[in-house]
Biopython code that builds the backbone (N, CA, C, O; Angstrom):
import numpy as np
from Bio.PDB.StructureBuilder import StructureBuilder

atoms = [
    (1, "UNK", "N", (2.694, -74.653, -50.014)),
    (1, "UNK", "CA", (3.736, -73.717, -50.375)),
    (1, "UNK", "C", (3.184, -72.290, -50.451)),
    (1, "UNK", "O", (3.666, -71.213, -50.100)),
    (2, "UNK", "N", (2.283, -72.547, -50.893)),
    (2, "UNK", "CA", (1.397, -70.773, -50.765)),
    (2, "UNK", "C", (1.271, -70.072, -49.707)),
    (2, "UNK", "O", (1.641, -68.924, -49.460)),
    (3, "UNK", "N", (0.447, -71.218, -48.782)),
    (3, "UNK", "CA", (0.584, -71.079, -47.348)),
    (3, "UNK", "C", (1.618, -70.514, -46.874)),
    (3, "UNK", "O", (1.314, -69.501, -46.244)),
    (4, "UNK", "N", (2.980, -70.780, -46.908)),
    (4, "UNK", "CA", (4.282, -69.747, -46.622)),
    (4, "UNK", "C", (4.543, -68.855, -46.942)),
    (4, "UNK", "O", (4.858, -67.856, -46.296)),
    (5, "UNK", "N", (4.437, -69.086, -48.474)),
    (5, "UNK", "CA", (4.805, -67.476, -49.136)),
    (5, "UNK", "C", (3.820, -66.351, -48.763)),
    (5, "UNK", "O", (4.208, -65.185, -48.689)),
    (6, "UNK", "N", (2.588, -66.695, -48.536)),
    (6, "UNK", "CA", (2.051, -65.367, -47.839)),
    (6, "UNK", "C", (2.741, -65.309, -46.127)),
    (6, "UNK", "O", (3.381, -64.411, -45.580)),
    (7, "UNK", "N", (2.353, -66.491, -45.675)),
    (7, "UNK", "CA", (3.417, -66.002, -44.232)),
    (7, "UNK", "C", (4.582, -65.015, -43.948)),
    (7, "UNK", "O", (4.647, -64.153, -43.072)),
    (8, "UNK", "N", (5.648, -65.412, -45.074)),
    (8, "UNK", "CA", (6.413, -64.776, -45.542)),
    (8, "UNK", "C", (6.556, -63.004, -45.799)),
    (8, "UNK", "O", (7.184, -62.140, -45.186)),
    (9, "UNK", "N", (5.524, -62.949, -47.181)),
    (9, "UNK", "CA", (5.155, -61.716, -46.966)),
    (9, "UNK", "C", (4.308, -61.030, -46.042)),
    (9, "UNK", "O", (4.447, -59.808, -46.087)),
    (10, "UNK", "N", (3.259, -61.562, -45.010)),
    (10, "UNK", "CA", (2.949, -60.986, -44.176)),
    (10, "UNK", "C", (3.966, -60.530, -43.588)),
    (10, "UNK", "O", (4.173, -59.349, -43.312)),
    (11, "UNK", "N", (4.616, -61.402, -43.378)),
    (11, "UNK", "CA", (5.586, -61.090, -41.846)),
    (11, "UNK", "C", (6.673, -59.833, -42.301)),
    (11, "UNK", "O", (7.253, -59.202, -41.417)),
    (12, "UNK", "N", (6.916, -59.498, -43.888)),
    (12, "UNK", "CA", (8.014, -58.214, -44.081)),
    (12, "UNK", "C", (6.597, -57.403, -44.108)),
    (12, "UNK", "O", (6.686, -56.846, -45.202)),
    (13, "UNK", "N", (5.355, -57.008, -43.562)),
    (13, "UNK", "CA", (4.808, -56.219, -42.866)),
    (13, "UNK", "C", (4.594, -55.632, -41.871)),
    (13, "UNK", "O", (3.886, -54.662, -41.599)),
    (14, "UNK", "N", (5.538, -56.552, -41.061)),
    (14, "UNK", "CA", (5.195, -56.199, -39.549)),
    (14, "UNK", "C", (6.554, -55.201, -39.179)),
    (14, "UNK", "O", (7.687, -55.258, -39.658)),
    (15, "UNK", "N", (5.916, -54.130, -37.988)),
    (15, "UNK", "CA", (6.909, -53.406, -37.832)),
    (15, "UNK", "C", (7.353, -53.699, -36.334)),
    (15, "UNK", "O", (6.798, -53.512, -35.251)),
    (16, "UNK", "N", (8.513, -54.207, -36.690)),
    (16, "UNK", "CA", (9.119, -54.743, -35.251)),
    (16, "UNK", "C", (9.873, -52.999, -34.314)),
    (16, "UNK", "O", (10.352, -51.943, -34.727)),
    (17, "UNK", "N", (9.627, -53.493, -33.185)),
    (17, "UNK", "CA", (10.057, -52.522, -32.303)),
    (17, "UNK", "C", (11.667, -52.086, -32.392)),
    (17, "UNK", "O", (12.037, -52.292, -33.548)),
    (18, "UNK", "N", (12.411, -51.723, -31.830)),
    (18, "UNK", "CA", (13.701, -50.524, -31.895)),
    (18, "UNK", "C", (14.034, -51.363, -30.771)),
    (18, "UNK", "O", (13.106, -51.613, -30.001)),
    (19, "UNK", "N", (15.305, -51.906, -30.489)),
    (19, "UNK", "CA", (15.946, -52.010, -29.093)),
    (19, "UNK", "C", (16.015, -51.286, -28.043)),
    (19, "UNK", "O", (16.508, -51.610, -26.963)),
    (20, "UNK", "N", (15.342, -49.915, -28.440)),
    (20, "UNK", "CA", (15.458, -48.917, -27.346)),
    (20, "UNK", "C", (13.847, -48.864, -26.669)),
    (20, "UNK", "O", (13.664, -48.592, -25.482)),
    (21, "UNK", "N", (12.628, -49.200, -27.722)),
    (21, "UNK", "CA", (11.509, -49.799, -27.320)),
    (21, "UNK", "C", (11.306, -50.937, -26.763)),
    (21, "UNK", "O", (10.364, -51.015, -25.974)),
    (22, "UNK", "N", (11.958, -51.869, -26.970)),
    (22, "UNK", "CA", (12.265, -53.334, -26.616)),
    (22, "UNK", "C", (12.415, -53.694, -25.034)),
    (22, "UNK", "O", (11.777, -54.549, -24.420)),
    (23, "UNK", "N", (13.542, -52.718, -24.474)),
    (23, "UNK", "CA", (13.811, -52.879, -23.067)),
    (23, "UNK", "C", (12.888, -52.009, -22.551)),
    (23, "UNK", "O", (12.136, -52.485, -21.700)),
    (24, "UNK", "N", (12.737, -50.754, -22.873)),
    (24, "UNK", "CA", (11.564, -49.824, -22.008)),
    (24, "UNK", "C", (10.282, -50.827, -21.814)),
    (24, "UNK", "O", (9.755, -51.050, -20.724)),
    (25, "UNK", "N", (9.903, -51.353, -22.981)),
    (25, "UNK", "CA", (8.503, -52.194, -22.786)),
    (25, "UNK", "C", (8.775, -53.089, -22.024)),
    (25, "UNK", "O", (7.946, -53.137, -21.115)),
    (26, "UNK", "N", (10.029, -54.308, -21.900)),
    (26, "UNK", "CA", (10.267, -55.002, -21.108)),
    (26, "UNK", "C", (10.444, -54.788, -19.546)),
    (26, "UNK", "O", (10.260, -55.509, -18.566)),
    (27, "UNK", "N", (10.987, -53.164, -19.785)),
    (27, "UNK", "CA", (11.279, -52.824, -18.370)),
    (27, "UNK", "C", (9.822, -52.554, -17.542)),
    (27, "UNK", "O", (9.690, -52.632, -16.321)),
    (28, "UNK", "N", (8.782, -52.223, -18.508)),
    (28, "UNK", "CA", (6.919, -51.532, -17.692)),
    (28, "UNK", "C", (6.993, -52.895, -17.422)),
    (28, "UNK", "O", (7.284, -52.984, -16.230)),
    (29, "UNK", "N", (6.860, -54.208, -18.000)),
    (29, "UNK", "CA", (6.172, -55.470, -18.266)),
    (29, "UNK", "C", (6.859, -55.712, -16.814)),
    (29, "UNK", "O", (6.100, -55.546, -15.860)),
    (30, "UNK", "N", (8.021, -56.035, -16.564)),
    (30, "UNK", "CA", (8.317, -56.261, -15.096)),
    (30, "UNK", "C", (8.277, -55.920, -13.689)),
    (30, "UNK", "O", (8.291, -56.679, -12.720)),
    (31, "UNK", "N", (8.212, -54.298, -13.747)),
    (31, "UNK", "CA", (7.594, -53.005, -13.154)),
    (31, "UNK", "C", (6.246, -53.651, -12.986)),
    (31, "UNK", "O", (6.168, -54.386, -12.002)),
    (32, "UNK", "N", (5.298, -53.552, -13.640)),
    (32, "UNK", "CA", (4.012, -53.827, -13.019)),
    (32, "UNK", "C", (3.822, -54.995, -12.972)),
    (32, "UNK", "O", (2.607, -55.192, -12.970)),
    (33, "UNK", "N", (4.640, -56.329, -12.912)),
    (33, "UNK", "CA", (4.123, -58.012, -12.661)),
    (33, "UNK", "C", (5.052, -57.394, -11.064)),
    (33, "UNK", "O", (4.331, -57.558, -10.080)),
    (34, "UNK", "N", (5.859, -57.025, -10.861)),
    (34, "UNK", "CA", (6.862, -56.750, -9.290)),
    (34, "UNK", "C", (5.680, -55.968, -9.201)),
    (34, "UNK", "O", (6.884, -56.199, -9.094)),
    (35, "UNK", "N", (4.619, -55.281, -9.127)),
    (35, "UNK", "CA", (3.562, -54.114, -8.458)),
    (35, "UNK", "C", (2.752, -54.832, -8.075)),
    (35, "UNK", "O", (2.439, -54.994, -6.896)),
    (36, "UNK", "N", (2.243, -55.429, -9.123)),
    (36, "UNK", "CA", (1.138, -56.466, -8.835)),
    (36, "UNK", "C", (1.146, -57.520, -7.733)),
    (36, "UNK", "O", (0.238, -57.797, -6.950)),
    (37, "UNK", "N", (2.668, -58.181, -7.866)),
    (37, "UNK", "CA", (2.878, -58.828, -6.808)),
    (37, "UNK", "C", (3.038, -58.930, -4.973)),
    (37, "UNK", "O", (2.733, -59.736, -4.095)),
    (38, "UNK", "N", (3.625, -57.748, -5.054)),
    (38, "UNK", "CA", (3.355, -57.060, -4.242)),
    (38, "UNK", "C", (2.306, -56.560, -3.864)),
    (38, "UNK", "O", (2.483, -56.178, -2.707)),
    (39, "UNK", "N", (0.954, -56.275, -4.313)),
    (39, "UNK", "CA", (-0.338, -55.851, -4.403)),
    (39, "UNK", "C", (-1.169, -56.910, -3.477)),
    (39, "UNK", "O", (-1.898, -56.770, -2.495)),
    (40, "UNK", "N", (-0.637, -58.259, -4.394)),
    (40, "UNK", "CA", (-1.606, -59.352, -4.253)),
    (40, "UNK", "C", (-0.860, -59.780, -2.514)),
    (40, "UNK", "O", (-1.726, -59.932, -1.653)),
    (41, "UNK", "N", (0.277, -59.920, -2.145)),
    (41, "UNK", "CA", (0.772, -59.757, -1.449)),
    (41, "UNK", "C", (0.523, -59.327, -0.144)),
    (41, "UNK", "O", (0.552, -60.025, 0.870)),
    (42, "UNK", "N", (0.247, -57.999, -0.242)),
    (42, "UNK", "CA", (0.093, -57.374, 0.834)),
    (42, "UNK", "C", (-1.659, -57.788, 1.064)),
    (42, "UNK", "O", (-2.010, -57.630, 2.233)),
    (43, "UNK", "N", (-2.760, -58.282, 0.124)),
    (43, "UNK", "CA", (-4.393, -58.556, 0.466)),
    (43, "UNK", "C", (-4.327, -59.599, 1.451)),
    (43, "UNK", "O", (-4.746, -59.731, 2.601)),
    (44, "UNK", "N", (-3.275, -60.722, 0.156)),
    (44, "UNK", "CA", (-3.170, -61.895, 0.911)),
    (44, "UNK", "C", (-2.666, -62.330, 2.713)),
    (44, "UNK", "O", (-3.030, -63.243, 3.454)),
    (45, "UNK", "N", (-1.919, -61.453, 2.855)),
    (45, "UNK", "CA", (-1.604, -60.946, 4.297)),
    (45, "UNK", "C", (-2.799, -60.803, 5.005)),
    (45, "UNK", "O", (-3.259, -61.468, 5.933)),
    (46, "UNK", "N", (-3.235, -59.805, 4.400)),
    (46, "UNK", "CA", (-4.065, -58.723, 5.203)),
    (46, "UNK", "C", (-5.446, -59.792, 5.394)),
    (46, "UNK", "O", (-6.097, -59.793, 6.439)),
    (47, "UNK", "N", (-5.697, -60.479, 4.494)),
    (47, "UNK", "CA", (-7.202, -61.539, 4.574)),
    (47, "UNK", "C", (-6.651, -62.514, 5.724)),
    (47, "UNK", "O", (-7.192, -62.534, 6.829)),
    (48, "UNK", "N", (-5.375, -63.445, 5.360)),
    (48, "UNK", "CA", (-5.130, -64.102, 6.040)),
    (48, "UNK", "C", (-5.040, -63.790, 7.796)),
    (48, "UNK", "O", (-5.381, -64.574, 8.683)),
    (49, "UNK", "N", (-4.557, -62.604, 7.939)),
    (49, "UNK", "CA", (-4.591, -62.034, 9.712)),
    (49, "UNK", "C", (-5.611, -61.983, 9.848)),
    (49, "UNK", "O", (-6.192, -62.486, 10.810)),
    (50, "UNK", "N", (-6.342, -61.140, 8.606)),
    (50, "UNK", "CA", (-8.111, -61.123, 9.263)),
    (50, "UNK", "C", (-8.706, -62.438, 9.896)),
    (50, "UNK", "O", (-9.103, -62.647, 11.042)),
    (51, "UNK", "N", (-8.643, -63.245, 8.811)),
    (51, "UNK", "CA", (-9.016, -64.810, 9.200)),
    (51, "UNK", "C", (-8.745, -65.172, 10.554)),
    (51, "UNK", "O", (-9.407, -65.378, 11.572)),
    (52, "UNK", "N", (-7.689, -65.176, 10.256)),
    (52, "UNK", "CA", (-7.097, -65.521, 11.494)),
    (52, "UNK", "C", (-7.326, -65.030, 13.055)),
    (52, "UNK", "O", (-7.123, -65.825, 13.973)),
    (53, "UNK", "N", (-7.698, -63.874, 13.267)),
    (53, "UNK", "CA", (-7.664, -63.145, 14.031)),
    (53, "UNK", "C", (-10.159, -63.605, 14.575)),
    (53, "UNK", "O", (-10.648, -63.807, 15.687)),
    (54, "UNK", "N", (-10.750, -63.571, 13.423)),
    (54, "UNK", "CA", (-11.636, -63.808, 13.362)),
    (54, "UNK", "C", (-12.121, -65.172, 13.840)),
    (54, "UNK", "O", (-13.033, -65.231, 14.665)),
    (55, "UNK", "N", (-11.391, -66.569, 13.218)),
    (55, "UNK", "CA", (-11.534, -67.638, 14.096)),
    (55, "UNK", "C", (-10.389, -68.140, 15.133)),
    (55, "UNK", "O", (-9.871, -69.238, 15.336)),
    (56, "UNK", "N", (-10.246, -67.012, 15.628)),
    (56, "UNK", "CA", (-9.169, -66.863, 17.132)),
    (56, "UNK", "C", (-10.301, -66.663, 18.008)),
    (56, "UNK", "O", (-10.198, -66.953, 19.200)),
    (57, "UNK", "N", (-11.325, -66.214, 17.551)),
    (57, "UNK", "CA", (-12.188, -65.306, 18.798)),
    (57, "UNK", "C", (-13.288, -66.562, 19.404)),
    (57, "UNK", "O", (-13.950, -66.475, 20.438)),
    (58, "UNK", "N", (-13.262, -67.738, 18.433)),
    (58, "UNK", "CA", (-14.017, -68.717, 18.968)),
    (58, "UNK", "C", (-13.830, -69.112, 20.549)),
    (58, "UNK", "O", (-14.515, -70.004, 21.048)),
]
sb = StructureBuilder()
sb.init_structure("model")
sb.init_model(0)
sb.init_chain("A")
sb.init_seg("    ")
for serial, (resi, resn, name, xyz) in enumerate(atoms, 1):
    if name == "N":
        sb.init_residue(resn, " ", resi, " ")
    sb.init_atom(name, np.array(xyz, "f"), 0.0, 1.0, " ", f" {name:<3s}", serial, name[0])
structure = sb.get_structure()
């Protein structure tokens, strides 16, 4: 039971974000996983033709 009640009061310590922080942060968090993806994307291409193009020449 102690165990909770500090949980408890920890947790009316924490300062939760603003709905207007909430989506902006959500909105970077998706912004750069769509960047990234695209990132990884375009290597993965680019290795794979290499490859490709490299044991073509056999």
């Amino acid at each position: 039971m102690k165990f909770l009640k500090s949980v408890i009061h920890e947790m009316k310590k924490v300062t939760w974000p603003t709905r207007k922080q909430l989506y902006r942060d959500t909105r970077v968090v998706f912004g750069t996983a769509i960047i990234f993806a695209v990132v990884l994307f375009v290597f993965d291409t680019s290795i794979k033709t290499l490859i490709q193009a490299i044991l073509s020449l056999r």
